[in-house]
PAMAR-137278 format. One record per atom (N, C-alpha, C, O): residue in one letter; x, y, z. Coordinates in pm, whole numbers, plus 50000, padded with zeros to 5 digits. Atoms other than C-alpha are relative to their C-alpha. Last residue first. Layout:
// PAMAR-137278
aXYZ ...
// end
This chain:
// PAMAR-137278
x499034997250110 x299892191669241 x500885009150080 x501875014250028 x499065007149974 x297532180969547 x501134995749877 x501604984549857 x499895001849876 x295962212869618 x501164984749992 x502214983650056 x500645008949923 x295372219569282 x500854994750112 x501964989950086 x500385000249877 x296462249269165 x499294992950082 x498574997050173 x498814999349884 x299322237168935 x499275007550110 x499955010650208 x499785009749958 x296162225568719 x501065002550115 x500964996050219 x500435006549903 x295352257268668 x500184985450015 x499104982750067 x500054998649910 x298382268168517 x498935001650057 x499075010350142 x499035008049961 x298452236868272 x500565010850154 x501235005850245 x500195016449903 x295512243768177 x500875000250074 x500514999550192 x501165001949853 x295852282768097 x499454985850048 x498704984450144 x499164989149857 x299052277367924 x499115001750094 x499244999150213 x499425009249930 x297352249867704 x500685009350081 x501065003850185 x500915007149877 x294452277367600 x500834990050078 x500384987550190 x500604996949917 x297122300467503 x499494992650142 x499684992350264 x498815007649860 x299342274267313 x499145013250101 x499545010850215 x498814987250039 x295712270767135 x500655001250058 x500424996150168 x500404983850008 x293932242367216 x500965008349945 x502045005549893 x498994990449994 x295282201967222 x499525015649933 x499685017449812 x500194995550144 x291952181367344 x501355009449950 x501335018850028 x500004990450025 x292752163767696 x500115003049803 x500724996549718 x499875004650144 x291462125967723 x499905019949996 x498815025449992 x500994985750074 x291412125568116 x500334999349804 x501104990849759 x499124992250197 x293172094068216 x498365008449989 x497155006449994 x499174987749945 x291972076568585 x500505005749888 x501715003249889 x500804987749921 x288552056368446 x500775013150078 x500245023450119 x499664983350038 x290892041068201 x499365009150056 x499455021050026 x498795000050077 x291072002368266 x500705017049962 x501825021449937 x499055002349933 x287152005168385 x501534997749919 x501374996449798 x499925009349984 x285472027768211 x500804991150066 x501904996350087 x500075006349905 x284682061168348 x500404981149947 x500304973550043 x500765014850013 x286072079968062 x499714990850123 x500754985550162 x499435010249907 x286772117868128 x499294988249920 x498284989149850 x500735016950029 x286982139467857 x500204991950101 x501334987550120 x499055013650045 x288172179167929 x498924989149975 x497714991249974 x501015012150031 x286012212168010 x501014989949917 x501484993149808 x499415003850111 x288072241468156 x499194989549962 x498474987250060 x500524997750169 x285872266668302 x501294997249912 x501905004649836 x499204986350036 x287932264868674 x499775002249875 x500725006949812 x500184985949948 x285132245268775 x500545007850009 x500165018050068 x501274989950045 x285322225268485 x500095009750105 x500255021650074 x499334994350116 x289272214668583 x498435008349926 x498445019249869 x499274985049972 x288072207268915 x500555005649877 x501115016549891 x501254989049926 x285332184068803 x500665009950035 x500155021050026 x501094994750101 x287482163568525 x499225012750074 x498835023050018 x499194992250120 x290642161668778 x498765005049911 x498585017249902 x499624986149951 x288212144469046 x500565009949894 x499795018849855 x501764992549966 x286592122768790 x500245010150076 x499735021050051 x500214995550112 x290532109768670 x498325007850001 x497895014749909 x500785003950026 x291522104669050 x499605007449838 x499715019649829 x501014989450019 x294542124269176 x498644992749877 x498704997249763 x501094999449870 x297212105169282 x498975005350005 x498535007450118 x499405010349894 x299832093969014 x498845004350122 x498604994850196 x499014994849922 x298012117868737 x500184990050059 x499424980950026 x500325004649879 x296572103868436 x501095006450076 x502225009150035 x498854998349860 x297062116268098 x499114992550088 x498014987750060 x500645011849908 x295372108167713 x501215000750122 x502384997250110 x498975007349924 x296532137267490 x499394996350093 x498705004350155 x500774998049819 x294742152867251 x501254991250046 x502234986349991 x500344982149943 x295422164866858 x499494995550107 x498344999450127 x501924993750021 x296582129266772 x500595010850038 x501745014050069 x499374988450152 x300482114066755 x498495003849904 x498095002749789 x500744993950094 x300802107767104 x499855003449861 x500405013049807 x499604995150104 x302532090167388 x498895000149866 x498154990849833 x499685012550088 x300532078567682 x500545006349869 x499645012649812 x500654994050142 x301012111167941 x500554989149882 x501724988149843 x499585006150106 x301452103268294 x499455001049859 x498255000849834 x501165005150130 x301062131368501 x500864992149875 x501774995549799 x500275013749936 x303652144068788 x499014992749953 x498484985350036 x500894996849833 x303392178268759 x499924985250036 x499264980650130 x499314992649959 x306782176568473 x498925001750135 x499375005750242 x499645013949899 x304852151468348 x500645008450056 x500655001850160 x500875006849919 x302052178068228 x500884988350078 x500414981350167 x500404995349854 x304582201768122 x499184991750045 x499314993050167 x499154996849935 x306162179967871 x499715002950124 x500014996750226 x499655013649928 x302852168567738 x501384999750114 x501384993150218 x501325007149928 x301892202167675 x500554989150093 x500834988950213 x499834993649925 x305082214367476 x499194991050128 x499704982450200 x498905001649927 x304342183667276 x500615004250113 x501114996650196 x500145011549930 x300862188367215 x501294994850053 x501284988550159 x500274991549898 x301792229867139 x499684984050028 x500114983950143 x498914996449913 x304472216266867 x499205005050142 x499955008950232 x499105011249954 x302072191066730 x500995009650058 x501705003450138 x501255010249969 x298942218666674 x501314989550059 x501224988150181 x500394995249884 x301202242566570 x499334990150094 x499574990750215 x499255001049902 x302112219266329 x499955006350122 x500335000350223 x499635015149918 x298912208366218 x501395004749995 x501794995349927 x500995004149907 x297972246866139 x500434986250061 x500614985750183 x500354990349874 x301092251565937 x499254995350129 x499754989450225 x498595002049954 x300772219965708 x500325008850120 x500275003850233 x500195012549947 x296842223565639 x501285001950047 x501205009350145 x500764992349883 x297722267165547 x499414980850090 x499144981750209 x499254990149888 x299992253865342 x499155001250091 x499384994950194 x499055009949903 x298412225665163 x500955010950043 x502125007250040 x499314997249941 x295232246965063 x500894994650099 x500744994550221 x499004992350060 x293782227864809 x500945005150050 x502045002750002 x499245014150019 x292082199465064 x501125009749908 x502325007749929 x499445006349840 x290312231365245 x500984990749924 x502104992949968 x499444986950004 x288672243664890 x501444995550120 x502644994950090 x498745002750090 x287702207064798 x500555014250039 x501605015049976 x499385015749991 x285792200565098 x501395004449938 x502545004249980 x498674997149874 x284482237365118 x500724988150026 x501474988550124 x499704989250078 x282442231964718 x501465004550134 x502635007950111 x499525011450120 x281282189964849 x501755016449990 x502965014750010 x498925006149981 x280122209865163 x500964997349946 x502084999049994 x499444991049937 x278212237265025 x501454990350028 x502604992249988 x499114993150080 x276692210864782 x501015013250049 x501755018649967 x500634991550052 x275542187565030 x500635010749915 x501795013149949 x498984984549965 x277312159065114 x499485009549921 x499605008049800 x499584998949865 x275042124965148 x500905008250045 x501385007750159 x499114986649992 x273092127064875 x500254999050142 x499474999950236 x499164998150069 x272022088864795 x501115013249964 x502115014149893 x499894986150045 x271132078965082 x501425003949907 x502655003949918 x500314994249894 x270042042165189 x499915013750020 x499075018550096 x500495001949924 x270242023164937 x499675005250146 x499004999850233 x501324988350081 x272512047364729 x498854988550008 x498294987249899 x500284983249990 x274822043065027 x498915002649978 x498045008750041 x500584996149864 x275012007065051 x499295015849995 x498185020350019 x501535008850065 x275622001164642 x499435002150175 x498225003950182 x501434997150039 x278062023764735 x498784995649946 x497805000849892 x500634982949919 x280162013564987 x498985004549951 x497935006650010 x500625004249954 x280501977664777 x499485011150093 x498305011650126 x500835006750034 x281691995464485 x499135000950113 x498295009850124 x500914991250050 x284142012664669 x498664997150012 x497894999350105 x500454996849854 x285421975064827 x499345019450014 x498755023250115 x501775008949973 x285591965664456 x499435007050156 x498315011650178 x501554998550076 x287411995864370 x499164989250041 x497934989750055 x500815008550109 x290221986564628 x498885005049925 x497895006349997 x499895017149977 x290442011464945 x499725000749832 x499175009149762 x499125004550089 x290152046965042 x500024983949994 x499904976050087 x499365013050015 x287642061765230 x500184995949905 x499374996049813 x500375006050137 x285512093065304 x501364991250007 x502254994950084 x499215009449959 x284472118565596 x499994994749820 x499344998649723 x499225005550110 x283042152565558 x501004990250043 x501994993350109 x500055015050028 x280382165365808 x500484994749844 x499784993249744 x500565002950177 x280182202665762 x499834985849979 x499324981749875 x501574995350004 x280572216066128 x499764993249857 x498614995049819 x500835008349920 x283832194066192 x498455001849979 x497574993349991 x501445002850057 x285642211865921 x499024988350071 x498434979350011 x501254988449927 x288782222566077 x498584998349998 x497805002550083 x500184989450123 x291252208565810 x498755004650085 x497805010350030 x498974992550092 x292952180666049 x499735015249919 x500655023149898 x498974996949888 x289822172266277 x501135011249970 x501255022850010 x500474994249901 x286802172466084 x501075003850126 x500955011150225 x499704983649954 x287802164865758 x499785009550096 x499815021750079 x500374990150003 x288382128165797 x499955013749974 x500925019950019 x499734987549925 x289532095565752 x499255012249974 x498595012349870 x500914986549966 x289062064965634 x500405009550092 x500885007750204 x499304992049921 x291682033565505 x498445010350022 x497525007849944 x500444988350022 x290282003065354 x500405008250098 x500535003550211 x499994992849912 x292361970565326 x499305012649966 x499545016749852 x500685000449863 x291821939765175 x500185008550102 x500085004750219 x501394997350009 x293011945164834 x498865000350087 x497705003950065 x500905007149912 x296411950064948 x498525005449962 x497995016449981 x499785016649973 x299261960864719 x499194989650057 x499394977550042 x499395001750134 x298281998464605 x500404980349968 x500324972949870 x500785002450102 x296102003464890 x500384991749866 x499734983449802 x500465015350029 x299101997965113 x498944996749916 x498904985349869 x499585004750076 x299902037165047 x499844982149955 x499864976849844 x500724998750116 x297082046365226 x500974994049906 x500454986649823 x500175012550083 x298202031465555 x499415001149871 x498744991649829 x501375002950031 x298852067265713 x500344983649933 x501484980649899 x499435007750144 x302182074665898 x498694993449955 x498224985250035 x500325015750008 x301312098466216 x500354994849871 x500795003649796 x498825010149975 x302162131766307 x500104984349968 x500964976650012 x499414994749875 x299152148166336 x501034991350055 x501124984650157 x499094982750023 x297802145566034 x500565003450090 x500975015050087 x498635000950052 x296682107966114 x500525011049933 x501455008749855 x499404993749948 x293742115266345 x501315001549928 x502115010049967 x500534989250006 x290622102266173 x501525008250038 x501655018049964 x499094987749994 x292932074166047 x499375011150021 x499715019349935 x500854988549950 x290232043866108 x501155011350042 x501415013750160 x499614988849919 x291712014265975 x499775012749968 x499905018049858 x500534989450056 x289561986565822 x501485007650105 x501995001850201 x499804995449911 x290851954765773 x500135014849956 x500655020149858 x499354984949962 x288811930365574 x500675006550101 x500365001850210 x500974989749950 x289261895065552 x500415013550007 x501525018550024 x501245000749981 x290411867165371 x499455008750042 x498325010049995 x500395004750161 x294201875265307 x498015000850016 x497465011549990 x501805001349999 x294201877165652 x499675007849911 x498885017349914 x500845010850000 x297681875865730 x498944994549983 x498604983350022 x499515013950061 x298951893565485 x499494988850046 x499094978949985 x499914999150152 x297341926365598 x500454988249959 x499424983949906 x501055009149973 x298331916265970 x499434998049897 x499194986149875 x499525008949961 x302031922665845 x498694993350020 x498544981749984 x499875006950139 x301071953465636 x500224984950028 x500184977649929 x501164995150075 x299611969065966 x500854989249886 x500774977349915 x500535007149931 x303041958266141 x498454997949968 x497944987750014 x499265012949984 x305191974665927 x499114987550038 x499104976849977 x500185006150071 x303112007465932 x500464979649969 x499714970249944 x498954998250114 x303782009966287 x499304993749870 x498684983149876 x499905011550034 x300692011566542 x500985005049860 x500735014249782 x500195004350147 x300192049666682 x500454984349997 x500934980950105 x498725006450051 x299122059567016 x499774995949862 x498714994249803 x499574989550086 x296622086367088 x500864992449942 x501404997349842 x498625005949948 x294892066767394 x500745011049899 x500765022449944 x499654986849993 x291082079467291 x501415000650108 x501455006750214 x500634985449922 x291502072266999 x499224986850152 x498844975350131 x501325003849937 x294162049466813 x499055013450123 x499455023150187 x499785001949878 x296452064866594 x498964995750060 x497864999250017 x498084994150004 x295772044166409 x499855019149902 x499535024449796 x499474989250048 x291942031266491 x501695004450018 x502395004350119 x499024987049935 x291401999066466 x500525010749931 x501075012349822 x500154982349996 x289031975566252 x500585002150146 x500214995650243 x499034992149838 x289371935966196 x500125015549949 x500445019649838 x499374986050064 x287161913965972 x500705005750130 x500705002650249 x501164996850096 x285121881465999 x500285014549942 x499745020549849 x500724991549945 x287571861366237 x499505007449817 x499855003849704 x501214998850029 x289371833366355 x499175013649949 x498685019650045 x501395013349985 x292401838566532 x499145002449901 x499225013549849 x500045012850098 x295851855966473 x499024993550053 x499344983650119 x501454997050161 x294151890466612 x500184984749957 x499194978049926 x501435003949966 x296231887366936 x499064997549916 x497964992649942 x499575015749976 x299541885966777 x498624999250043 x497944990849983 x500895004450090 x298401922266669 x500444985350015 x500454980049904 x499415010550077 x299301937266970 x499224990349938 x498254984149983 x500575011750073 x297611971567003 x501084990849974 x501994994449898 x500555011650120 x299121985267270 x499135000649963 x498155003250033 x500714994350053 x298292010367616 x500064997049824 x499245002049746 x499414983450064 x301272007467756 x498795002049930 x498925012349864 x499584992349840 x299861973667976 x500115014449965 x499615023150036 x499165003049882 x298781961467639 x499975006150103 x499095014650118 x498814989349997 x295531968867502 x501424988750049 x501364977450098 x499484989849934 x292611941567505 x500945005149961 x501374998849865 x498325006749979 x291181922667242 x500295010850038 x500175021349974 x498544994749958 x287431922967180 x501055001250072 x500974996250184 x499374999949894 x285241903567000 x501005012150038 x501865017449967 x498764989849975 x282381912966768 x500764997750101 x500255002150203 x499315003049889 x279421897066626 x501275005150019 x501895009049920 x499095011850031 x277201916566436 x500764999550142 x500805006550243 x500015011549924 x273541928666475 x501214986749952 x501114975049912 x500635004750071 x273261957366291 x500484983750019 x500944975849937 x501314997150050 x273021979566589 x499514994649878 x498374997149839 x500875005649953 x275211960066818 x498695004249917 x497584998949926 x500385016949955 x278111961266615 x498364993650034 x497744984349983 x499905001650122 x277701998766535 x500064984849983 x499244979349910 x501384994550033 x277402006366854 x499834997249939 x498684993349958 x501175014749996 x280541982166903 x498625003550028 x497844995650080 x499845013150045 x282582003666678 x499314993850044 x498624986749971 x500615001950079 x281222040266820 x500124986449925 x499054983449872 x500935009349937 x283182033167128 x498705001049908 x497694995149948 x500954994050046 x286322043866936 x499044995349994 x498784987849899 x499674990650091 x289212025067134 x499035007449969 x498685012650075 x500154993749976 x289801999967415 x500095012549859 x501175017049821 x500434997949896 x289291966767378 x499525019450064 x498535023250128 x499384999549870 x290371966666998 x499205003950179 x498485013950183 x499664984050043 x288341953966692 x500674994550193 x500614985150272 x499075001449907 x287741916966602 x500965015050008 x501875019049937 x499314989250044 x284271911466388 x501175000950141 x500824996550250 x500074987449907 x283341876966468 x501145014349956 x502345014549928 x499374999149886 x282631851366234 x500195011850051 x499685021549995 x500555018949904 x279531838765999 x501215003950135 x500934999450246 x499535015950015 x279721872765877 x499674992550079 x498924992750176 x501415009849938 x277981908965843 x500114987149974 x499344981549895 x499805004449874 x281191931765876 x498904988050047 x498714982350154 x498425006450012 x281751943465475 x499694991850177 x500294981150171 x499715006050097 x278511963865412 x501464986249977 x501924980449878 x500815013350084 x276871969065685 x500464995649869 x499884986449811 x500495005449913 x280081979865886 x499064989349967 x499114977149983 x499295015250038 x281191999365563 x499574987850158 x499624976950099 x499915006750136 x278192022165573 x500694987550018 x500214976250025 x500785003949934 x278612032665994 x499704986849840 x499694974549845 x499745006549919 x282102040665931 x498734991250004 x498934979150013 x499385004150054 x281382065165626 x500334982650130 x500344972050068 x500755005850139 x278502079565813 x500894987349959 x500544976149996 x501565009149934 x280872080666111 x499154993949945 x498904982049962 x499485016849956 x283432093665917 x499494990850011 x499404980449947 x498934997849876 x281412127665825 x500554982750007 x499904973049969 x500184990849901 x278522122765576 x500994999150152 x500644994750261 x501185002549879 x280222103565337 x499835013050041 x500465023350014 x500284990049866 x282872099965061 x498545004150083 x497495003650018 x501604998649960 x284142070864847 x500015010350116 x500745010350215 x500624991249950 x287542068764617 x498604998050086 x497784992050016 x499375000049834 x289262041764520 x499605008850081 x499945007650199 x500765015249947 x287562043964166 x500214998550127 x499144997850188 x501784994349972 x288472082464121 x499364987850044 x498444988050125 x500915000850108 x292262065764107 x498645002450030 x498124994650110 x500935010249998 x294732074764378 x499194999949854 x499445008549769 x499435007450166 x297442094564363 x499904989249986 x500704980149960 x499355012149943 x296332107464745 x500924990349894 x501734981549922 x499335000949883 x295762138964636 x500914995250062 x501994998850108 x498684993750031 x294832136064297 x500655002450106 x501865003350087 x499395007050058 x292072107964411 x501435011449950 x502535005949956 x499645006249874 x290822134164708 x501274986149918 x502314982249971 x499274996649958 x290302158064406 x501094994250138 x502174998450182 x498814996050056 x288542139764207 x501165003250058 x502214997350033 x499555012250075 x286272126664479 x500865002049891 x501744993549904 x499155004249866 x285732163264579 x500624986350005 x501794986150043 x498834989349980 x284612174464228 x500964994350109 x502154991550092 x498995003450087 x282812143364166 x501015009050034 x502175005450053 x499224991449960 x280432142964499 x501415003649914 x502455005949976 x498685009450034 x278482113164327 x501505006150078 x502565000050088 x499775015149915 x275272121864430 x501104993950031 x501364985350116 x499355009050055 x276032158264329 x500194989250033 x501284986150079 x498515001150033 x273822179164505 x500234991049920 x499284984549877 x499465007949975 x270152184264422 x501264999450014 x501805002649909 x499685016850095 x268922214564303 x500794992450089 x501584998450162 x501615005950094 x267212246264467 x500154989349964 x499174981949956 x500705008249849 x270662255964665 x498794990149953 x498674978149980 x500245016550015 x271712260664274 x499524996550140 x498944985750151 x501465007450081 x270202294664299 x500054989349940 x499204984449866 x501015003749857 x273152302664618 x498554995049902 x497664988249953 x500744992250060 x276102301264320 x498794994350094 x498554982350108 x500545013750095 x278962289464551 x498325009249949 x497785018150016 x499884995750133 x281312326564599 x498864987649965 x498524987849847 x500614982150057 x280682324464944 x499455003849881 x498425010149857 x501275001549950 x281202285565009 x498875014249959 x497715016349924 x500755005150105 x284222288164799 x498374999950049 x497445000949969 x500174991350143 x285432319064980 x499134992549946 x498064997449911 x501134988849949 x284482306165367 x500145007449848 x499315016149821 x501695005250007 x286402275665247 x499445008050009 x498575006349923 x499905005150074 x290072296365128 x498204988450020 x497454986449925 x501104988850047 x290132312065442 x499504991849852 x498354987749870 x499154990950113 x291742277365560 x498795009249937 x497655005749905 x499555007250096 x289512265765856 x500685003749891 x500145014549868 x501214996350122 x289172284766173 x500584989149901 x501554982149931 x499574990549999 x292082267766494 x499045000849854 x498964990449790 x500294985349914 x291502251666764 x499815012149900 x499475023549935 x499244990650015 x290302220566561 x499985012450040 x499025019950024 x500214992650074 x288032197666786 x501685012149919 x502605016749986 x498884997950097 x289162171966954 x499775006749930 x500345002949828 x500595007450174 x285972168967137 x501195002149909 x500825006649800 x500975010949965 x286792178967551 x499334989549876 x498704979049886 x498945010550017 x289182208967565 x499704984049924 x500524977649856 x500675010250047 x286592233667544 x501174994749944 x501704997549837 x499385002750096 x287492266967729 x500154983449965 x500714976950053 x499635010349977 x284422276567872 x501574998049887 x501635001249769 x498715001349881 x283372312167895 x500894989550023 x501854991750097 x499674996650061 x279572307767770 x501815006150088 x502005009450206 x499234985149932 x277272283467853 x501395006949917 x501885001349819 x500594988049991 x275792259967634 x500605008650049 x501095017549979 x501134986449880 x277982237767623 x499425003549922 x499565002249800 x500024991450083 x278842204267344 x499155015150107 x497975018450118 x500744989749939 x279472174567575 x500285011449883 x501355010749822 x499564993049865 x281142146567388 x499325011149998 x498915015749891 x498324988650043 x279642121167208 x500045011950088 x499265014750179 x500544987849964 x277312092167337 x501295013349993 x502365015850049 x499054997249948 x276942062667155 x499635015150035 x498725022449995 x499794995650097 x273582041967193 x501345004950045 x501795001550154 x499304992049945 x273122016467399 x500535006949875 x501075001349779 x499314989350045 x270271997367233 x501175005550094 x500785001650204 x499095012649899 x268231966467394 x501395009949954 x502485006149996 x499974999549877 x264961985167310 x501564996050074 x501774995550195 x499584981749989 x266181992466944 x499975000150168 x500855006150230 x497914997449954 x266511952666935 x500085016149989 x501185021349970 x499365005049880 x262391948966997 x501675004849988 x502305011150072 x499295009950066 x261341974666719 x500874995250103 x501825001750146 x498564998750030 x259822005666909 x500634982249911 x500404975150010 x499535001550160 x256012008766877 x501884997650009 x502394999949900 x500325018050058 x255711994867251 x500115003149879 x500574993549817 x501664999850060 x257422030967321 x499904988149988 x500934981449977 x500215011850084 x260542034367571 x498574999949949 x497595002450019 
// end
């Protein structure tokens, strides 16, 4: 701590993301990372991008990739906004949409970057527990409030929330924003983008870091209303106005072209989390249904800190959460059906499996 620090930095908890080794040998379960390279198709555009524009400025506006995210989605270039990874994009709409007279109203248990992000531009924020299964019920939300954000699927549980029920809180709160946070929705899931079209109070975001591989490049970006654009970027270009560099912008759109090689990859990806999940109840592990790239377990007797330490010292590296409500659930990443063959037989050498 410095006495130059700005009193509310002292009072900080920052967030803390998942372990990234050093060592070498590990098989890295532990960040949802994609197991698998990114469509050849980026390592061309990035190749082929002319290296004596490096010298110039990117494209403030990221048009190419913003074009292309609006033909995508069959959206309009206005509905469009893109960031430095989610997070960016997450951290933006927060100050721009969350700074009310009432309390922002996100879920008890979900993406512990939300009430970092609370506390760091000093909003108010309740939160509303799970169900027993690990829920969101949105009967809880009918109160009071200054905006509402969950993630669907939610992280780091995996479960999804039915469109139905999204368009239902959508109505009710006409007045306020609701953000949902689809980093994970390629993986089986039903996105809320189409509600754009009817609901001016909803912004959707998601990523390229999970689905399309591109975690190293930081590419996030969000859908919603032109006004609620707008209001993204009048934040932005206060604060930064290049926020995807021209390598990125050039492997953004390369990655978003190739809808085969996206389709493929996320199924592998859902037929080896399935397999997975199978075998893990099959040892006697409860596994909260899924429609991410991980899977949130607990065993019936075997402590979620024990499981984390014997699973490194057989150089597997998983997520534990000590909080309370979930300190027994490991938050496994879904690998290659390799790497899930080698979990799943060390795990059957634990003494009490």
């Amino acid at each position: 701590m410095s006495k130059y620090w700005s009193p509310a930095i002292s009072q900080l908890t920052p967030y803390v993301p998942g372990e990234q080794p050093k060592v070498d040998n590990l098989i890295k379960l532990n960040t949802n990372e994609n197991p698998y390279p990114p469509s050849p198709r980026v390592a061309e555009a990035i190749n082929n991008y002319p290296k004596d524009r490096l010298r110039l400025y990117c494209d403030p506006d990221a048009t190419a990739l913003k074009q292309s995210l609006a033909d995508h989605f069959q959206l309009q270039y206005s509905n469009i906004f893109v960031g430095n990874g989610s997070d960016e994009v997450l951290a933006l709409a927060f100050m721009a949409f969350f700074r009310q007279d009432k309390p922002l109203l996100l879920p008890e248990t979900t993406y512990s970057f939300y009430d970092v992000y609370c506390n760091l531009y000093n909003i108010e924020y309740r939160q509303i527990p799970l169900t027993e299964d690990f829920e969101i019920n949105f009967t809880d939300y009918d109160q009071p409030n200054g905006g509402i954000i969950f993630a669907n699927p939610n992280a780091p549980t995996g479960r999804q929330t039915a469109l139905d029920e999204i368009e239902t809180l959508l109505q009710k709160n006409r007045d306020s924003l609701v953000i949902v946070d689809e980093a994970y929705i390629d993986f089986g899931g039903t996105s809320a983008v189409e509600l754009i079209h009817n609901y001016d109070n909803v912004l959707v975001i998601q990523t390229f870091s999970k689905s399309r591989s591109l975690a190293g490049l930081r590419i996030g970006f969000a859908l919603g209303h032109e006004d609620l654009i707008a209001g993204l970027e009048r934040v932005k270009n206060s604060f930064n106005s290049y926020p995807l560099d021209s390598l990125a912008i050039a492997g953004a759109v390369a990655a978003l072209e190739d809808v085969e090689y996206f389709n493929e990859t996320n199924q592998k990806i859902i037929d080896c989390r399935d397999w997975t999940t199978a075998q893990l109840e099959q040892l006697g592990f409860r596994v909260i249904p899924s429609k991410t790239n991980f899977v949130f377990t607990s065993h019936q007797s075997i402590s979620g800190a024990e499981l984390m330490q014997f699973l490194r010292s057989n150089n597997l590296l998983v997520r534990h959460f000590s909080k309370p409500g979930i300190e027994n659930f490991l938050r496994i990443t879904i690998g290659t059906a390799a790497e899930m063959q080698t979990l799943i037989e060390t795990l059957k050498q634990h003494p009490q499996i």
